[in-house]
N, C-alpha and C positions, 0 to 999 in steps of 0.2 A: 239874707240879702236877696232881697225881689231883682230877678233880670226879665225886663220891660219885652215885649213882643219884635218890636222892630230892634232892641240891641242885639239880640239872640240871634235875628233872621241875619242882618249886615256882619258877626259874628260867623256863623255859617257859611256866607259867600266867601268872607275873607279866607276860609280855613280851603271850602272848596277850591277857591284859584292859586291857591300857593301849595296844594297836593300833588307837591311832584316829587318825584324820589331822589334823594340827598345825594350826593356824593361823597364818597370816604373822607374826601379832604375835609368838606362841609362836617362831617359827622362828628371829624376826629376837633374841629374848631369849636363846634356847639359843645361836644364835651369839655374840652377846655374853659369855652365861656363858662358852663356850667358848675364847672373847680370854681375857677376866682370870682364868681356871684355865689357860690354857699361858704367859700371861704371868708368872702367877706363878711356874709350876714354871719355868720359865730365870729365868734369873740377869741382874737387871737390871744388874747392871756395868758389861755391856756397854753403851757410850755410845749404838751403833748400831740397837738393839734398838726404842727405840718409835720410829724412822724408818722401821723396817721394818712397824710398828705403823700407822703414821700412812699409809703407801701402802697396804697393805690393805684399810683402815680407809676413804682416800676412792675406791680405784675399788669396794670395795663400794657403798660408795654411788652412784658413779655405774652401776655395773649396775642396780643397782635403778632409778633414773628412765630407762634405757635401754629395759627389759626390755618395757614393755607395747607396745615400737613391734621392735625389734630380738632380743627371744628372752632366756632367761637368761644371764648373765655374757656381755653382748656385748663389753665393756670389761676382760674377764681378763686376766691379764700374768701368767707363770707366774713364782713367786720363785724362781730359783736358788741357788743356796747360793753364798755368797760376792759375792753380788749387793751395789751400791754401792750403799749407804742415807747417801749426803752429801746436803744438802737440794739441790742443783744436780742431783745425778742424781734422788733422787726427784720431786724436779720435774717432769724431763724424761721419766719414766715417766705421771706423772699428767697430761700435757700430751697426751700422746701417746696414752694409754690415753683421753682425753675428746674429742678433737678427731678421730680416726680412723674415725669415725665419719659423718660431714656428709653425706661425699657420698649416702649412704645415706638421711640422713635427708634431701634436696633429692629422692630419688627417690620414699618415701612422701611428703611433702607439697609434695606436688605443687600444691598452691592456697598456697603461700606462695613469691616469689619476692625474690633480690636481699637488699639489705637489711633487711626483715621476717623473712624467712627465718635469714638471719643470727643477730638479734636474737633470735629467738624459741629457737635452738640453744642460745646463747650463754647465756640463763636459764636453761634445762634444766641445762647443764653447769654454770655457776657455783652455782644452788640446791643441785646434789649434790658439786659442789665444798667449798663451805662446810659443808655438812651432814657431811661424812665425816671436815674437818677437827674440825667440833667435837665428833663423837663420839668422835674420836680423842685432844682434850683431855679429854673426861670420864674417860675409861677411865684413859689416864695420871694424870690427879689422883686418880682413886681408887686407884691404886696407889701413891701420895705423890712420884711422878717427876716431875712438871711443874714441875720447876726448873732454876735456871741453864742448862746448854746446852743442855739436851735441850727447853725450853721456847723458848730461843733460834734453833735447828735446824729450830725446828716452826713458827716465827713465821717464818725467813729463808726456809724451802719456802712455806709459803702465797704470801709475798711474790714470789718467782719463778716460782709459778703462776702467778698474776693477770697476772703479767709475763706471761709466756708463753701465759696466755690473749688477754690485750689484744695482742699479737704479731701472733697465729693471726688476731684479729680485723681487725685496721690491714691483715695482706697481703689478705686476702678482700676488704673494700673497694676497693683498690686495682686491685685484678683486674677488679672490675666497673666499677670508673673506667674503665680502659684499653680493655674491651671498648667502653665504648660509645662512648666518642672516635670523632669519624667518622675514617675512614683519612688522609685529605688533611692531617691534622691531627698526628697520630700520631708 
């Protein structure tokens, strides 16, 4: 496709006068727009698609509560093509993608030990937990999808995060039980 001299140059201007720097809200809205313009153009048929929607959907979210202590996209997972979107695996993605994290945050906050420490991870993670899930039902009801399985899929993955988070949590405790046990005891 030939682009003519003067569309290129009027092209150019426009790009020049609207070069101004975004605002997160701006940022976080063009991302959204940019879900439900690729969601649209594939073909929802496919069953697997807002699973693959809904993991996206919450480790964005948890980058973004990560990011003021650990950097942008600390919690990335690169999607593969042919990647398992069953809510057992995307579970295991978003478990892993939220919790991978700890020991890093026990190294910045440093004035939080133990179970405090825990507790206080564990709201970070669950807030953007929830948060990612529920914008991840917005976007699908506004696409008229959030029915039968795929509503079902998305209910059964939450369900086995929370698992998997309260998992993550029970063995930590644990851990700190065991450490403190005096040895004679053990």
């Amino acid at each position: 496709m030939a682009i003519n001299p003067t569309s290129s140059t009027s092209l150019y201007r426009n790009v020049e006068q609207t070069n101004k720097p975004a605002s997160k809200e701006q940022l976080k809205n063009d991302q959204n727009a940019a879900i439900l313009q690729a969601q649209l153009e594939v073909s929802v048929q496919a069953g697997n698609q807002p699973m693959a929607l809904l993991y996206r959907t919450a480790i964005d979210a948890i980058n973004e509560e990560l990011a003021p202590e650990f950097g942008d996209n600390a919690a990335q997972q690169a999607l593969d093509d042919g990647i398992d979107v069953s809510p057992e695996a995307t579970a295991e993605r978003i478990i892993a993608g939220s919790t991978k994290y700890f020991d890093a945050f026990l190294e910045v906050n440093t004035d939080l030990q133990g179970e405090d420490a825990l507790n206080e991870y564990m709201n970070i993670i669950k807030g953007a937990v929830d948060k990612g899930f529920e914008e991840a039902r917005d976007i699908l009801d506004s696409l008229a999808v959030l029915e039968g399985d795929i509503a079902d899929n998305i209910n059964l993955t939450y369900d086995f995060v929370q698992a998997g988070l309260q998992n993550f949590a029970d063995s930590y405790r644990n851990s700190l039980n065991q450490s403190s046990t005096p040895p004679e005891l053990a």
